[in-house]
C-alpha positions, 0 to 999 in steps of 0.5 A: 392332741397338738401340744403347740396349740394353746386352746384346744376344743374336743368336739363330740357331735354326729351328722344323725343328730340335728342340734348338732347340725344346727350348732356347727355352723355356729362353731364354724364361724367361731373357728374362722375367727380365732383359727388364724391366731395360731393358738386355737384348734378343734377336734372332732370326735364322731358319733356317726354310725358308719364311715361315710356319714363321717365322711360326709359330715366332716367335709363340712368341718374346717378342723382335725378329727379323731379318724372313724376307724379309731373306735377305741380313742372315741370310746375313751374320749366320751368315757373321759369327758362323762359325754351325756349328750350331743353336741357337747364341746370340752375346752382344755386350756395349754397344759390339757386341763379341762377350762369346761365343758359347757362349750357349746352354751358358751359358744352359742351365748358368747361366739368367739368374744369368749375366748379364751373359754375360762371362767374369768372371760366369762364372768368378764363379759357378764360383768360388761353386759351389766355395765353395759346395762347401767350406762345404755345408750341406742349406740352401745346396743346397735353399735359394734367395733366395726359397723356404726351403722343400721340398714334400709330395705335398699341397703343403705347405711344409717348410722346409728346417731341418726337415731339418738333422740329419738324413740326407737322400737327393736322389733325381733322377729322371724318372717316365716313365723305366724305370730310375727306374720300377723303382727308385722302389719299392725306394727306397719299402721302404727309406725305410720300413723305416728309418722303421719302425726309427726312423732319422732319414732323409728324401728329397727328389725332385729331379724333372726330369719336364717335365710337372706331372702327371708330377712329382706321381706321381713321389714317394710320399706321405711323401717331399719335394720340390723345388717343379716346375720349381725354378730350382735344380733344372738347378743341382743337376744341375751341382753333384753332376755327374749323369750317370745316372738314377736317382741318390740322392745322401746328405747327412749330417746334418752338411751334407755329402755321404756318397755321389755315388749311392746307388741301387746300393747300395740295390738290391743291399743294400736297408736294410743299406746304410745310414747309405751311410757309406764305413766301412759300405761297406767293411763290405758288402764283406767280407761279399759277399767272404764270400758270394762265398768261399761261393759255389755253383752252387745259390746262384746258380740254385737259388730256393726250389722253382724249382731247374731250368732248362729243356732243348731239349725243354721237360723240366726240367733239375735244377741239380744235374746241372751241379754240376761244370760250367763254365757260362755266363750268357748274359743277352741278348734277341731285341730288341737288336740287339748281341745278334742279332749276337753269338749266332750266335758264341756258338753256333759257339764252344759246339758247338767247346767241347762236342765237347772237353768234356762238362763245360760248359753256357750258360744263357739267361737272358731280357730278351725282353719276351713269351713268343713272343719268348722262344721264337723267339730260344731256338730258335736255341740249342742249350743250357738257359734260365731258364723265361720270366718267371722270377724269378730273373732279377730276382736274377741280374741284382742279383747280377751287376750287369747293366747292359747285354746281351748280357753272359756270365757264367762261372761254374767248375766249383766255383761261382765266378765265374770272369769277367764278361767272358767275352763279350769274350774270346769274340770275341777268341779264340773257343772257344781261350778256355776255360776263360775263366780268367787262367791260360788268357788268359795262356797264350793271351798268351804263344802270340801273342807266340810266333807273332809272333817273328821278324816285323819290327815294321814294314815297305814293301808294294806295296799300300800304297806311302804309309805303313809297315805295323806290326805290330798287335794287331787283334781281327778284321779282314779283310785288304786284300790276299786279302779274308779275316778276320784275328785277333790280328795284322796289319800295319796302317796307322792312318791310312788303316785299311789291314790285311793279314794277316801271312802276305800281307805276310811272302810279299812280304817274303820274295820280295823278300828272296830276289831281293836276295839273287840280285841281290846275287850277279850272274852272272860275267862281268856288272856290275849297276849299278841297272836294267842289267846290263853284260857287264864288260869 
């Protein structure tokens, strides 16, 4: 260790290991920053498996290293430091003590801004971010010592006070993700219809694509941008706490944020969302209470002339026809896996409701990516479907807000959305579920609650002498004492995840209950004193 140097940085990563690969780079950057102060150095240690992998991975690295023959310093090193996992990165301030070692957190939150590492620059920064909070404004979010300015898709600078007044939507996004793909063209429409309207609004990409090319195709012709690569850019991302892509953020025109993420919005209202404030939200939602209080079966399924679904035979099916019918959504797709498993269920609770009630229906509604795949997992199924490619599709999924598949919607008999969760409660109860109304859960509720009185809320079993049994709600499971499936209640234990069904447990409990009793009640004539019975005397 250089004595001379006043922050040294312990380094333990290898080439195999691809966080780690991700994160070099990012300390690189950080190196070349606080290198030239002359008080800041690094230290790789290596946990590559051969010498030329360290080779060629330090090649990459501006800093010193532990030589790869010294296996021993290495040892003790990962030893010393408790090292757990890679990339881990110690900071040890002038006199060799450790500042900490959650470097590389550190490092990925704060760049070099951090230095020098210690808890009190830390807890400094925190505490400018929240100041930064209280007095926001659009310069103290894009701004930075040393650019004022946003970018064209031609490369011209902005500056950031052009923006000022005005209401600006931060867009992050990533060009090579899906979802960001998709959105970036509805954002597209809205920005110009509000142009076209005159409203004094604006978007800046705040692009977290790693490649430039990328970045360039990622925003459109009239929008702005953060420069590639934008030191403030990681900074953004930790101050509107973004946890999902695609997110608009809305800056007011007075500096302040109106709205963590926009995107939903934009894509189930489109222009009628804006200016995204709190009141025209509470507006939108009265109006979609109205258009639900409306709601019908053919608002739902019926689209200009596509007014059908299909049947098993290939045949049209009118919409019409299942008018008074209670119908499932069934939004799935052969190529997830959640949603090969659940199907086969799906199908075993249709064919159990359809024999007590005409009255009910699924349709499919696919998220195959082909035709052939569409027509190999429908074959499965025994009920209607949404011709591929539909384009309903597009306004079903806008409308339920589908997120995630497999995912059953009910829709009762007079139009309503009955549940988004039917899915759930089809596991949960099977085909005993339907109508998948609150009325008939809580029906379901009380008969649970039924079945189990009388039952003790916990109790000793000679399959699992350990711990105590308790009564639990359990979805499924399968009973650890005769191996079959169980629901609704089990007698289980937590903590070594053991289960038994309830008629299993009981049956022992009983037995020993009625061999109490006769133990309690000896012949005449005998004394039973523990294990031993005595003639008395």
């Amino acid at each position: 260790m250089a004595e001379a140097e006043n922050n040294v940085v312990k380094t333990v990563d290898a080439s195999w290991c691809g966080p780690c690969r991700r994160f070099t780079p990012k300390l690189v950057e950080v190196y070349s920053e606080l290198s030239p102060k002359g008080d800041f150095e690094i230290i790789f240690v290596s946990g590559d498996e051969d010498e030329e992998s360290f080779n060629g991975y330090f090649s990459k690295m501006p800093w010193l290293a532990i030589p790869f023959s010294d296996s021993e310093t290495r040892n003790r090193l990962d030893e010393l430091f408790k090292v757990m996992g890679i990339p881990h990165l110690v900071f040890l301030d002038e006199n060799g003590k450790v500042s900490t070692d959650e470097g590389v957190a550190i490092v990925r939150e704060y760049g070099e801004e951090g230095y020098p590492f210690t808890a009190e620059k830390i807890q400094e920064l925190k505490d400018l971010e929240e100041k930064a909070k209280k007095e926001q404004s659009i310069k103290t979010i894009l701004a930075s010592r040393s650019r004022d300015f946003v970018v064209t898709s031609d490369e011209n600078k902005v500056p950031v006070s052009e923006l000022e007044g005005k209401t600006v939507g931060l867009y992050f996004s990533v060009s090579s993700y899906q979802a960001c793909a998709d959105f970036t063209p509805k954002l597209a429409e809205l920005y110009k219809k509000l142009k076209e309207k005159g409203e004094n609004f604006e978007i800046v990409v705040i692009s977290l694509d790693d490649e430039e090319e990328a970045f360039k195709e990622s925003f459109a012709a009239p929008w702005l941008a953060l420069p590639f690569k934008d030191k403030i850019v990681e900074k953004l991302t930790r101050y509107f706490e973004l946890s999902t892509l695609p997110t608009v953020v809305i800056i007011g025109p007075d500096g302040k944020t109106v709205h963590s993420n926009a995107a939903e919005a934009i894509e189930e209202h489109g222009i009628q969302a804006y200016p995204f404030t709190p009141e025209r939200f509470a507006e939108l939602a009265e109006i979609e209470k109205a258009k639900e209080a409306a709601q019908t079966l053919e608002s739902i399924l019926v689209s200009g002339d596509l007014d059908f679904v299909l049947g098993k035979d290939g045949a049209k099916v009118s919409v019409t026809d299942l008018v008074g019918k209670t119908v499932l959504l069934y939004f799935s797709a052969h190529w997830c896996p959640p949603c090969r498993a659940f199907t086969p269920k799906l199908v075993e609770e249709y064919k159990k409701i359809k024999a007590k009630d005409e009255a009910f229906e699924v349709v499919f509604i696919s998220s195959d990516r082909d035709q052939a795949s569409f027509e190999e997992y429908y074959s499965g199924m025994p009920w209607l479907a949404l011709p591929f490619g539909d384009a309903r599709k597009a306004l079903l999924s806008r409308k339920f807000n589908v997120r995630g598949i497999p995912m059953l919607i009910t829709i009762g008999p007079t139009g309503q959305t009955v549940t988004k969760g039917t899915r759930n409660m089809v596991m949960a109860h099977g085909a005993d579920a339907y109508p998948f109304t609150e009325e008939r859960l809580k029906e379901i509720e009380a008969e649970y609650e039924e079945m189990a009185k009388g039952w003790p809320k916990n109790l000793k079993h000679e399959l699992h002498e350990d711990h105590e049994l308790v009564l639990s709600r359990r979805t499924t499971y399968y009973c650890d004492g005769c191996n079959e499936e169980g629901h609704t209640w089990s007698f289980y234990c937590e903590e070594c995840d053991f289960d038994l069904h309830p008629k299993c447990a009981l049956k022992e409990d009983k037995e020993t209950k009625s061999e109490e009793k006769e133990e309690a009640a000896p012949k005449e004539g005998w004394i039973c004193d523990g294990e031993v019975c005595t003639r008395a005397p």
